[in-house]
TORMIPA-180592 format. One line per field, with one value per residue (C-alpha): residue in three letters; z, y, x. Coordinates in pm, 1 decimal, decimal comma. Example, Ala and Ser with C-alpha at 12.3 -4.5 7.8 and 13.67 -1.06 7.14 Angstrom:
BEGIN
rest: [ala_ser]
up: [780,0_714,0]
north: [-450,0_-106,0]
east: [1230,0_1367,0]
***
This chain:
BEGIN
rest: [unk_unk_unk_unk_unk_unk_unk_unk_unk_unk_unk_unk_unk_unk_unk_unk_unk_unk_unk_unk_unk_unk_unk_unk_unk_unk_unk_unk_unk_unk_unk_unk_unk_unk_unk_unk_unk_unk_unk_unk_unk_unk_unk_unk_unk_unk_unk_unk_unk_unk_unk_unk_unk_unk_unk_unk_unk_unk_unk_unk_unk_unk_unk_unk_unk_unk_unk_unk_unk_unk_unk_unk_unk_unk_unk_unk_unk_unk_unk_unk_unk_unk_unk_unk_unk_unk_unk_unk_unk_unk_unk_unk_unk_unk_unk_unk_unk_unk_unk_unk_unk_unk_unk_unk_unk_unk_unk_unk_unk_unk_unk_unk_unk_unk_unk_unk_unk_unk_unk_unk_unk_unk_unk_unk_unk_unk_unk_unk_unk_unk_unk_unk_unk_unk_unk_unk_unk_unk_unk_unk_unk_unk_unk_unk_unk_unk_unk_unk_unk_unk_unk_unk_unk_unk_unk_unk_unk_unk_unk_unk_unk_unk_unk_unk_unk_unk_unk_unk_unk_unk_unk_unk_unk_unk_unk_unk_unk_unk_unk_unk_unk_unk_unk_unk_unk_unk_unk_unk_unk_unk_unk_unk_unk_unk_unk_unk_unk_unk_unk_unk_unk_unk_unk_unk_unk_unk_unk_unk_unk_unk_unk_unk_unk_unk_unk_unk_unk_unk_unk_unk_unk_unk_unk_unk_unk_unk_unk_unk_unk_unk_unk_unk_unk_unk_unk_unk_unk_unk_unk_unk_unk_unk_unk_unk_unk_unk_unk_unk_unk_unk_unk_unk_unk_unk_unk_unk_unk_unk_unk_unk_unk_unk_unk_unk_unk_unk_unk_unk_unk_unk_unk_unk_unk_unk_unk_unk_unk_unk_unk_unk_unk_unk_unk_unk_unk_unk_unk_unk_unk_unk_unk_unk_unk_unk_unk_unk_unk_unk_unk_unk_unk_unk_unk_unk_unk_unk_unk_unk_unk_unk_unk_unk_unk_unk_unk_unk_unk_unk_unk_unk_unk_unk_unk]
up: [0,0_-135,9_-25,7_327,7_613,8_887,6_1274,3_1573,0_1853,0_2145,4_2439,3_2706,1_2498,4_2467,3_2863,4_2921,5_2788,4_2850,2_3237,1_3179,9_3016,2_3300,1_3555,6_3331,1_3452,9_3789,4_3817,6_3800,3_3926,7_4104,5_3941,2_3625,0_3436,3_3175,9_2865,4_2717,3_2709,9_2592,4_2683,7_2984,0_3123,5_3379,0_3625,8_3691,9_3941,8_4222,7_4088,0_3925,1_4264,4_4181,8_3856,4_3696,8_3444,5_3245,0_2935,9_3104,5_3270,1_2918,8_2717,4_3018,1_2982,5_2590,8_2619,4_2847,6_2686,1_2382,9_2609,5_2754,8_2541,1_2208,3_2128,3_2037,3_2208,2_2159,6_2409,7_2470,5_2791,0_2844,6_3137,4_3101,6_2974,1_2631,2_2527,1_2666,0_2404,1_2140,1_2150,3_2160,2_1879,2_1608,2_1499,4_1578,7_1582,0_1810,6_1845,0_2097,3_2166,0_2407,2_2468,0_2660,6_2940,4_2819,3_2419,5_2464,0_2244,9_2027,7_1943,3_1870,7_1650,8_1325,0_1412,3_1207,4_1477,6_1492,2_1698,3_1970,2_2231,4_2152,2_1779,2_1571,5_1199,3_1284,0_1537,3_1232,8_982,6_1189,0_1280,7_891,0_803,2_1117,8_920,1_1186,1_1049,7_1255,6_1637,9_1605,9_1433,8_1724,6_1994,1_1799,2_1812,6_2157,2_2347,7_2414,7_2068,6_2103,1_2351,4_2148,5_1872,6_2066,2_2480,1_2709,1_2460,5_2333,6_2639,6_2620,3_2252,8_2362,0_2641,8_2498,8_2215,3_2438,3_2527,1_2892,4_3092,9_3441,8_3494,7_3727,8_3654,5_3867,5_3925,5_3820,5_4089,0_4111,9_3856,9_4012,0_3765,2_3486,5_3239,8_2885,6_2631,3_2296,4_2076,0_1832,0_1471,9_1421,3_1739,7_1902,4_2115,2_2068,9_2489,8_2315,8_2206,9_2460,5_2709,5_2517,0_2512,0_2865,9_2954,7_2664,7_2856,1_3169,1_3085,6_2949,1_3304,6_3478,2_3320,9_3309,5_3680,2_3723,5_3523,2_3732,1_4049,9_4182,6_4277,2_4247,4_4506,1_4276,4_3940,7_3730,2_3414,6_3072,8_2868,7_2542,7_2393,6_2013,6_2115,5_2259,5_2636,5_2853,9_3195,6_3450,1_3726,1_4028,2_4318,5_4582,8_4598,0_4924,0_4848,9_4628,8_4356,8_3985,2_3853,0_3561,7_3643,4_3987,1_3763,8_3504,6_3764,0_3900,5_3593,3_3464,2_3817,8_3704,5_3368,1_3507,6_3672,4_3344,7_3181,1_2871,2_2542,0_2366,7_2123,5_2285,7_2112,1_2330,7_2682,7_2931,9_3257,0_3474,3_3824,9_4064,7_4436,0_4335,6_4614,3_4514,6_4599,5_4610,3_4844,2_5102,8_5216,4_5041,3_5257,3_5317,7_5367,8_5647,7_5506,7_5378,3_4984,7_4799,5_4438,0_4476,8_4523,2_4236,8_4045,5_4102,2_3996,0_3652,0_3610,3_3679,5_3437,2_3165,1_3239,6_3183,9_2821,9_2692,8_2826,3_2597,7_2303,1_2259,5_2417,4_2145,2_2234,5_2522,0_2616,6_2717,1_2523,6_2521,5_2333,3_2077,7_1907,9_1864,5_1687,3]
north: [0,0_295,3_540,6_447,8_659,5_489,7_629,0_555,9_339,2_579,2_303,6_559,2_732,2_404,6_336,4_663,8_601,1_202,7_345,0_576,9_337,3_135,6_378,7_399,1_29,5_65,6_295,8_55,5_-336,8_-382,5_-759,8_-649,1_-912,5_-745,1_-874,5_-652,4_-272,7_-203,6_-505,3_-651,8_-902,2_-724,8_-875,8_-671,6_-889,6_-685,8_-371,7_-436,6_-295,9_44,2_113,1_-136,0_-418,8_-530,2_-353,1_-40,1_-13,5_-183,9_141,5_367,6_237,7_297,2_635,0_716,7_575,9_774,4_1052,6_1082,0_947,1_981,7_562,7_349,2_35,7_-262,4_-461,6_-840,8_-906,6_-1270,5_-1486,1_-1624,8_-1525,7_-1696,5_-1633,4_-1243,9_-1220,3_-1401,1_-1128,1_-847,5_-963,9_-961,6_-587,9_-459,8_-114,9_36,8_-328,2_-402,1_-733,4_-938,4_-1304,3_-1352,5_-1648,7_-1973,8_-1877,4_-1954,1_-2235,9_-2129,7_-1806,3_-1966,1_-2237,5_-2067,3_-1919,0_-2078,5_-2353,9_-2070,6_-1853,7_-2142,1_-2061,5_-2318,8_-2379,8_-2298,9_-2345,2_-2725,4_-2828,5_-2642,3_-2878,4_-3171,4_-3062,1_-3025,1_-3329,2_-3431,0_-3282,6_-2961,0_-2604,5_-2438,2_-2458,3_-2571,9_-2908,7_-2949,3_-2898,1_-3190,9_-3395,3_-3647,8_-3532,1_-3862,7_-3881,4_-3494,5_-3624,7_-3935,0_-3729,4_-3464,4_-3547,8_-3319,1_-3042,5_-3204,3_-3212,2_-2817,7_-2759,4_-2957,3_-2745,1_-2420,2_-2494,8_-2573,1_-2228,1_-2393,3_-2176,4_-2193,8_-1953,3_-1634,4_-1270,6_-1258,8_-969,0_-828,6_-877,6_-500,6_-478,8_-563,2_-385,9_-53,6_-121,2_4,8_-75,5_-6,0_-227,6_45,9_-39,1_-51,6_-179,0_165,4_219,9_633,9_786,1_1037,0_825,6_596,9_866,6_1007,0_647,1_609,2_962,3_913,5_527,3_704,6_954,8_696,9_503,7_786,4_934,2_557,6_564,3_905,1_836,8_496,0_734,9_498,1_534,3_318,2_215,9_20,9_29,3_-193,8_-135,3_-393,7_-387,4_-619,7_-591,9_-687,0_-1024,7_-1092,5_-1091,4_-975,6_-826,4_-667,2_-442,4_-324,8_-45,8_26,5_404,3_610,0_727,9_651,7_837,9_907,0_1212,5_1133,7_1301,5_1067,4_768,5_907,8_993,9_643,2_479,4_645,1_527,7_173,2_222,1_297,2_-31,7_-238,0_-327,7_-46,4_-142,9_-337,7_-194,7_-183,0_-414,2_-305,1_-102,4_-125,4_10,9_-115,1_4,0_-210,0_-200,6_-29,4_207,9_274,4_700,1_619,5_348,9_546,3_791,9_909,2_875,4_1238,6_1281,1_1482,8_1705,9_2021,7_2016,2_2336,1_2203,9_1900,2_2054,1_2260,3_1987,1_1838,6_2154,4_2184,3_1787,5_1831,4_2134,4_1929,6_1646,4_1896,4_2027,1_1718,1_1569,6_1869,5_1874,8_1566,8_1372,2_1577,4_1944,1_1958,3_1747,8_1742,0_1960,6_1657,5_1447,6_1710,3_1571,4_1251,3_1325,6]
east: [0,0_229,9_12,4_-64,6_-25,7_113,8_66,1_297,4_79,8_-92,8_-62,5_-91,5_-375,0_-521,2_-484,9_-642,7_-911,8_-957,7_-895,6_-1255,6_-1441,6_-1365,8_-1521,1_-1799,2_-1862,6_-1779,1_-2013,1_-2300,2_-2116,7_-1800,3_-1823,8_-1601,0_-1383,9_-1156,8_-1073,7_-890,0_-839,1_-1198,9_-1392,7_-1505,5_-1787,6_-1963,4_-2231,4_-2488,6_-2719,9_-2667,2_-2744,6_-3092,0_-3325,1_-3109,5_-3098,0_-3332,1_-3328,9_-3035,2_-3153,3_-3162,0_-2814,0_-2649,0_-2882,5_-2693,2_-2378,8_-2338,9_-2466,5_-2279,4_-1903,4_-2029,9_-2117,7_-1722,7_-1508,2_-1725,6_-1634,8_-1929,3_-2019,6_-2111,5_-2342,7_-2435,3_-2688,0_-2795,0_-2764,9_-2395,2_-2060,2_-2033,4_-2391,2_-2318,6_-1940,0_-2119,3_-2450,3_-2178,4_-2005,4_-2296,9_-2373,3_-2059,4_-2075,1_-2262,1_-2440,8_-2733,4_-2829,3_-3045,2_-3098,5_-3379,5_-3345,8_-3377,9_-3311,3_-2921,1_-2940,4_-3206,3_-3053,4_-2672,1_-2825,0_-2853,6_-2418,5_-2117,7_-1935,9_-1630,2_-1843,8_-1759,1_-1476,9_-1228,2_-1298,0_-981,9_-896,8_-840,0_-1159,5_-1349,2_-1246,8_-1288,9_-1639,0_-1726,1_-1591,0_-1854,3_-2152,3_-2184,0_-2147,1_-2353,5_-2376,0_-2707,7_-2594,1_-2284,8_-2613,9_-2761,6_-2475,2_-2459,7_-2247,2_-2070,8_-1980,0_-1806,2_-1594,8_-1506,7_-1378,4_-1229,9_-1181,2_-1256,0_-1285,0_-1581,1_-1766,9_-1671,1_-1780,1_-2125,6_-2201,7_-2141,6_-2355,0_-2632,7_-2604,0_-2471,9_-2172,6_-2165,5_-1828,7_-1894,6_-1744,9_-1448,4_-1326,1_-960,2_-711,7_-525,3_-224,2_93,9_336,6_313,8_562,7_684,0_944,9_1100,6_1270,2_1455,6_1467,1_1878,2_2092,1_2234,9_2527,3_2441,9_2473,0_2176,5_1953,7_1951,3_1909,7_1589,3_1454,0_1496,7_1319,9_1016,7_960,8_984,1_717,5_456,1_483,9_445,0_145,0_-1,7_34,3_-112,7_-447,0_-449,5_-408,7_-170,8_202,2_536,1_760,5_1020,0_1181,8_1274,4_1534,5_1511,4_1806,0_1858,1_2194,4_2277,9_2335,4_1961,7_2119,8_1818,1_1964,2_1706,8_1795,9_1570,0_1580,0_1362,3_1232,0_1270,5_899,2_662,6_575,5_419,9_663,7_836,5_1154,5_1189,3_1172,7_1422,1_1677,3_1604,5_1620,8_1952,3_2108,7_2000,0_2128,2_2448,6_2491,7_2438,3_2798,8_2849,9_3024,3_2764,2_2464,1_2144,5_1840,2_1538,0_1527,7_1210,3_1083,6_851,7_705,7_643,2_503,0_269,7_-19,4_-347,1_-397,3_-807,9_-803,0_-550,9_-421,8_-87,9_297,5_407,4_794,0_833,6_1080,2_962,5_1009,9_910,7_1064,4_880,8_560,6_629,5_733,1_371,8_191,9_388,4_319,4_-30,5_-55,9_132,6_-93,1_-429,9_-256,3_-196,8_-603,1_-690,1_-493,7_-263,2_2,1_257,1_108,7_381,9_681,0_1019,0_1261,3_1523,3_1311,6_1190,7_1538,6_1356,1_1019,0]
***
């Protein structure tokens, strides 16, 4: 495609935004299981007495994404998890569908047998060569004679085409780590460039950890040299904290420690240890410091520029070099 247009990736766009959606949810269930940045099963049985039927909250919900973040959604509402993904997935976008209890399996007969969890290129093509193309026709099958051709998968593929799933929503356990890394396109052994690397990866972890109002109290420093040698190296923080420059200074200490005088294949930072600012109260040094404070207003203001007009609308000078 000669005439494409090809955009860098916006991860910490993209985690902005995944991280409202998310509230968006939370503001109606607490029983959220992600699937990925912009999907998630939630369970809203509790919360029917306040806010009504399921209809209702999943009509709220989309509005409201579309609302904030101007994204359209896509719901599924039915009674259990597969039945819920597959309704979801069928008028994609802005989709809205409903499976009234007890039409699981009528409503996945008519769907082609790779709408089944589990069902890959091969399990297709053994299924066809079974006579079953739609769901409907693996429902029909016994299921003794599933399991026969495919072992405990079988007994899988029959359930789920009965429109049977007995799995609850379970909830997210809190992320243990915030990490980024590059791998750069040619090896480089240029001081410069790996600096700006350092500082740009140091930046997206930081801001990732301030829309996530949470803090770090380790680092950890990725190197991969031109020979595909991995070596990791970790530190403790004296406080924790979300400012960029604290884990750039960090960082650069770690970087330090790592043998010099190969090129460098990929670099990486993650933070670790990390303290949730909503669910407590935030560690205060007790030493009075005025160009930390400051350091926190100008981050904050930096933080409000780039909500408004772009991650690129205001950024380090040092990395200008690098755009």
């Amino acid at each position: 495609c000669p005439e494409g247009v090809f955009l860098p990736v916006r991860m910490s766009r993209y985690q902005e935004v995944s991280s409202h959606i998310f509230r968006i949810f939370g503001r109606y269930t607490d029983l959220m299981e992600s699937l990925s940045l912009d999907e998630a099963f939630l369970d809203v049985t509790g919360s029917l007495r306040l806010f009504g039927h399921a209809e209702s909250i999943g009509r709220r919900i989309q509005t409201e994404i579309l609302a904030e973040t101007g994204l359209g959604a896509s719901v599924g509402i039915a009674t259990n998890k597969f039945v819920a993904k597959v309704a979801s997935d069928l008028r994609k976008p802005n989709g809205f569908v409903q499976v009234p209890p007890r039409q699981e399996a009528p409503f996945l007969q008519p769907l082609p047998i790779e709408r089944l969890w589990g069902v890959g290129p091969k399990t297709a093509r053994r299924l066809r060569q079974m006579g079953c193309v739609t769901i409907g026709e693996v429902a029909a099958r016994p299921q003794l004679e599933l399991v026969a051709a495919f072992g405990q998968l079988g007994a899988h593929l029959w359930e789920l085409a009965q429109g049977i799933d007995t799995r609850e929503v379970i909830p997210e356990e809190p992320a243990q780590s915030v990490g980024a890394e590059t791998t750069f396109a040619e090896d480089t052994a240029d001081p410069l460039r790996i600096r700006q690397t350092v500082l740009a990866l140091s930046e997206r972890v930081a801001r990732r950890l301030r829309v996530d109002a949470i803090q770090a109290g380790a680092l950890t420093l990725k190197l991969r040299d031109e020979t595909f040698r991995t070596q990791t190296r970790s530190v403790s923080l004296s406080e924790p904290t979300d400012q960029s420059q604290d884990l750039y200074r960090t960082v650069l200490m770690l970087l330090e420690r790592l043998p010099s005088g190969r090129k460098v294949r990929l670099l990486g930072v993650t933070a670790s240890r990390l303290s949730d600012l909503r669910g407590s109260g935030q560690q205060l040094s007790l030493e009075l410091n005025p160009a930390g404070a400051k350091q926190r207003r100008l981050t904050e203001a930096v933080d409000r520029i780039q909500a408004r007009f772009g991650k690129g609308a205001i950024r380090p000078a040092s990395l200008l070099a690098s755009l």
